[in-house]
N, C-alpha and C positions, 0 to 999 in steps of 0.2 A: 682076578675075575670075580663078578658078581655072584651070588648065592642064590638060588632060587628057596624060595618057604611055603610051607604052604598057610593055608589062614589058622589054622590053630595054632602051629608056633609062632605065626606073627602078632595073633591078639597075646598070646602068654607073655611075648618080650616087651609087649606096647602095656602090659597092663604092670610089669615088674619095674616099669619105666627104664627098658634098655631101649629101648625105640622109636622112634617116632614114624608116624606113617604119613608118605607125600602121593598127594593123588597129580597127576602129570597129567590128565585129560584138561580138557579146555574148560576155562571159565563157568561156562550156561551147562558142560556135565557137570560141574562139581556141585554146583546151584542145584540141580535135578535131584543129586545123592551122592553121599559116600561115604567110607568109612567112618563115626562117628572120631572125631578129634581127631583127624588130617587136615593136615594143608594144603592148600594148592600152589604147587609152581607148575605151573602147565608149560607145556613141550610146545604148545601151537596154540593160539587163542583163538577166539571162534570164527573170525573173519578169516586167520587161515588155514584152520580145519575144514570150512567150506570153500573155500577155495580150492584143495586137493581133492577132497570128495568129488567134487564136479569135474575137474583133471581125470579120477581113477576112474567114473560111471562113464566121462562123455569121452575122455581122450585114449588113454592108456593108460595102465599100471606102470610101466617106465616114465611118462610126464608126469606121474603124483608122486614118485618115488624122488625122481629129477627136481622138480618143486620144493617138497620138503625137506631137499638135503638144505638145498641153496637157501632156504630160511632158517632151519636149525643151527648151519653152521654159522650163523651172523648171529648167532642169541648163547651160543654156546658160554662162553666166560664166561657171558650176567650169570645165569643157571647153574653153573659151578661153583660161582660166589654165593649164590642163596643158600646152596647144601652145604657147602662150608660153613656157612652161620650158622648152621642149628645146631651143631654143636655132639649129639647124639647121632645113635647108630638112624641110618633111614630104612626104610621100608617101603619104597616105590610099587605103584599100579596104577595102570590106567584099566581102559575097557575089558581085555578080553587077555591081558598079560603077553601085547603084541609088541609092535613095532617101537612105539613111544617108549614106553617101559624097558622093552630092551636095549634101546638107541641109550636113555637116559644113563640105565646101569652100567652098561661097558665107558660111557666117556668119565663117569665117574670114577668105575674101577682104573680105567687108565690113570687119574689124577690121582689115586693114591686114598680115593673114598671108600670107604666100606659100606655095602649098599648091599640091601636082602631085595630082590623082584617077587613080589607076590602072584603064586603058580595061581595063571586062571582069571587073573584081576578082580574089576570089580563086578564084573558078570558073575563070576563062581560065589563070590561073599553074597549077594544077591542070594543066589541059591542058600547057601550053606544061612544065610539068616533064617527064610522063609520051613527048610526044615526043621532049626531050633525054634522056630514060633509051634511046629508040629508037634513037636519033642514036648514042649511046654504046656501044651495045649490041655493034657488030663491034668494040669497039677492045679491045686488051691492052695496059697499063703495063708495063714494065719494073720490078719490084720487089723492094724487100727486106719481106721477111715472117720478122715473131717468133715463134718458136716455141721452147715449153718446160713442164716440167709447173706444175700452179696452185701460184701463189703466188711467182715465179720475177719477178716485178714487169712483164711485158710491157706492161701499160696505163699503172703510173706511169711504164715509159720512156718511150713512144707521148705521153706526155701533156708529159711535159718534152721532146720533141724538137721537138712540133710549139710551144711555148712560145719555143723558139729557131727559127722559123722554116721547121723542116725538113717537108719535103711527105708528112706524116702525113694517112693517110687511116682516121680512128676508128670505126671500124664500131660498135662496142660504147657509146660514146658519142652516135652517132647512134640507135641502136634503144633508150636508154634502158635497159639490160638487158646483164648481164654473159656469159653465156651458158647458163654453168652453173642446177643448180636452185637454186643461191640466189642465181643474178645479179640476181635484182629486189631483191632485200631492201638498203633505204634509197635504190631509184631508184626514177622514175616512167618508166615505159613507154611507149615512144612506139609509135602507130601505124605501117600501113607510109607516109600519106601524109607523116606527119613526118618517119620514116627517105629515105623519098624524094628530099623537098623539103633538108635535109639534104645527102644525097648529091650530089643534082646541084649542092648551090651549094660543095661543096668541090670538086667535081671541076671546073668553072667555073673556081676560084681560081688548081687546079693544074694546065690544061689546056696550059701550056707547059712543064710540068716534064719532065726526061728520065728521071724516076722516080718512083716513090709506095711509102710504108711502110706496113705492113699488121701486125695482127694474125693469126696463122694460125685463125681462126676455123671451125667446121663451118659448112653449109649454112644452117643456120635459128641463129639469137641472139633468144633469147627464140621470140615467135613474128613474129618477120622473118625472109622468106627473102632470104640472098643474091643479089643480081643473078648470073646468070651467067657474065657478062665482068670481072666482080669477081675470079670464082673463080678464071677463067682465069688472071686476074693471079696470083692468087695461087699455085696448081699450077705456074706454069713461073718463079715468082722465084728470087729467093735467099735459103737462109735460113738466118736465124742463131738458134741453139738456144741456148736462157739454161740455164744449170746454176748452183742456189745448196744451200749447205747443207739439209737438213733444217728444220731449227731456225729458221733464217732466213727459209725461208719460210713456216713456222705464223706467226709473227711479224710477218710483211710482213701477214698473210690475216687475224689476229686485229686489227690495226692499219686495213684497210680497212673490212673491214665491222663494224667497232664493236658488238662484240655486248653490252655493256652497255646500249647505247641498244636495240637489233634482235633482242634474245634470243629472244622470240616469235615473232619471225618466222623468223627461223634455225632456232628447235627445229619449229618446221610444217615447213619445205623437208627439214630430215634427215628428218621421218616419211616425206616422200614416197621414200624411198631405202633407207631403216631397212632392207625387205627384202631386198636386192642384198647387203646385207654378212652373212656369218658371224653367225650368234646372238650368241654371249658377245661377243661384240667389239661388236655393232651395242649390246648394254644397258649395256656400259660407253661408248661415246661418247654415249647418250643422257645416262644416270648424269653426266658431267660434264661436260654441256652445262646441264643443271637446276641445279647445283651452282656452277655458273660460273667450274668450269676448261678454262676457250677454249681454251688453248694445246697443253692436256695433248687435248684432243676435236680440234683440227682436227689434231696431230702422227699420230693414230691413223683421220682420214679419207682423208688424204693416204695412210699408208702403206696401208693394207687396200681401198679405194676408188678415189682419184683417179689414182694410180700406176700402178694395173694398167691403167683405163681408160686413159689416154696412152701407154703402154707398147704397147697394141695397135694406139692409133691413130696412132702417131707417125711411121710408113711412109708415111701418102700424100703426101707432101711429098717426094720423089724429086731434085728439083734438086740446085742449087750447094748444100754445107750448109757451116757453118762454125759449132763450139762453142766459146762464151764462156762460162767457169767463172770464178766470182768468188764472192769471198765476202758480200756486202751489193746490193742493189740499185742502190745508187749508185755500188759497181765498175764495175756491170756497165754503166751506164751510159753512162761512160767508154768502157770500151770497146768498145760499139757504134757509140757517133761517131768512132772509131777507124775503125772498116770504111765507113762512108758514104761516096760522093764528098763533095768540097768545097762546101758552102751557097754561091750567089753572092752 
């Protein structure tokens, strides 16, 4: 028979890697939220979750019960075969640690699966995140925080340090969403239950660290607001300010967001901005964003646009400051593992 867990022993087996965690709701919930590094094999996909839904509210509880036996049990084997693949112990939940979840645990236990059902599903993790954001709420990190104008590679450093271990906490990777108005363009956007769920499980990871690395982000990225105690961190860290060429940085920004693949969506985000800049200036970066000289358009957004904007807002960060000039992103790199303490 299957084991019920509750969410603390399940994150401690998922983080010691005995575990894996499968989320068994449909498709478009998994999309909405869920445990952060689950997978989905869903019990019912969305067309016939609603499909039952409308059986239990219009017909009866025995025609949505009767319905989704007569579809589970024709899906049954594929679904036995996918948790057999993974190899490791699972961890199943759906909504509310009901039906789905149960149905799924017991035909597994029958085959011979070892399967933990998460007590409460993912309505209770919901909960149980929202009070560890409570919990967290009074603390301040000690930290170092990037800062520099765009293009200056803050995210690919952030991303190659936490790569090497180092207690990188990616704000802008968590919210799906760069910050800027064209931080969405080639990402998908997380909600805030995702940025949430997210948050709490890196800060979890790095809840014995004597420090955490931050991006110098504004209050809201995309449209996730900052936690408070985030900002805190970040207002009284230390920071270190990237300086790269000009050139270099069009190049890093033209290299990121790929505007041969995202052209359209790039020439939408400048319309929304189009009017912030100088006339003749705003029709010639449009002019060679249509044209598809990226380099020559972002060299002239940065100088007339992004420059000014950081230039006014690059005072609220009052701490320890400390500028690394380099010429390529991967100087710079270097030499912000330079200023870190020692990784244990």
């Amino acid at each position: 028979m299957f084991q019920d867990i509750s969410i603390e022993d399940l994150l401690i087996r998922r983080k010691n890697g005995d575990l894996v965690t499968v989320d068994v709701r449909s498709p478009s919930e998994f999309r909405d939220g869920s445990i952060p590094g689950s997978i989905n094999i869903p019990f019912f996909n969305d067309e016939e979750r609603a499909e039952i839904g409308t059986l239990y509210t219009q017909v009866s509880v025995k025609a949505a019960k009767d319905r989704g036996l007569e579809i589970a049990s024709a899906k049954l084997p594929a679904l036995v075969k996918e948790f057999q693949d993974i190899g490791r112990e699972k961890g199943v939940f759906c909504w509310r640690g009901g039906m789905r979840s149960r149905t799924v645990s017991t035909v597994l236990s029958l085959m011979g699966i070892r399967v933990y059902r998460l007590e409460g599903g993912y309505r209770d993790f919901r909960r149980w995140t929202n009070a560890r954001l409570e919990q967290l709420s009074g603390r301040s990190w000690p930290s170092y925080v990037l800062q520099g104008y765009t293009g200056t590679g803050k995210t690919a450093i952030l991303q190659a340090l936490q790569a090497e271990r180092a207690p990188v906490v990616d704000l802008e990777q968590m919210a799906g969403h760069r910050g800027s108005i064209f931080g969405g363009v080639g990402m998908a956007a997380h909600n805030k239950k995702t940025f949430d769920a997210y948050l709490v499980d890196r800060l979890e990871e790095l809840e014995q660290s004597p420090w955490i690395m931050l991006e110098a982000e504004s209050r809201k990225i995309g449209k996730i607001a900052v936690p408070e105690f985030i900002m805190r961190s970040k207002e009284k860290g230390k920071t270190i300010v990237l300086e790269l060429p000009l050139e270099e940085r069009a190049r890093h920004i033209v290299a990121d967001y790929r505007p041969e693949i995202h052209s359209e969506a790039l020439l939408a985000a400048y319309r929304m901005i189009k009017e912030k800049i100088h006339t003749p200036i705003a029709k010639d970066i449009e002019s060679k964003l249509l044209s598809g000289a990226y380099q020559e358009a972002v060299l002239l957004l940065l100088e007339y646009y992004y420059d000014p904007l950081y230039s006014h807002a690059a005072g609220q960060y009052a701490a320890e400051t400390t500028v690394v000039a380099a010429g390529t992103v991967a100087e710079a790199l270097d030499r912000v593992r330079e200023l870190l303490p020692p990784l244990s």
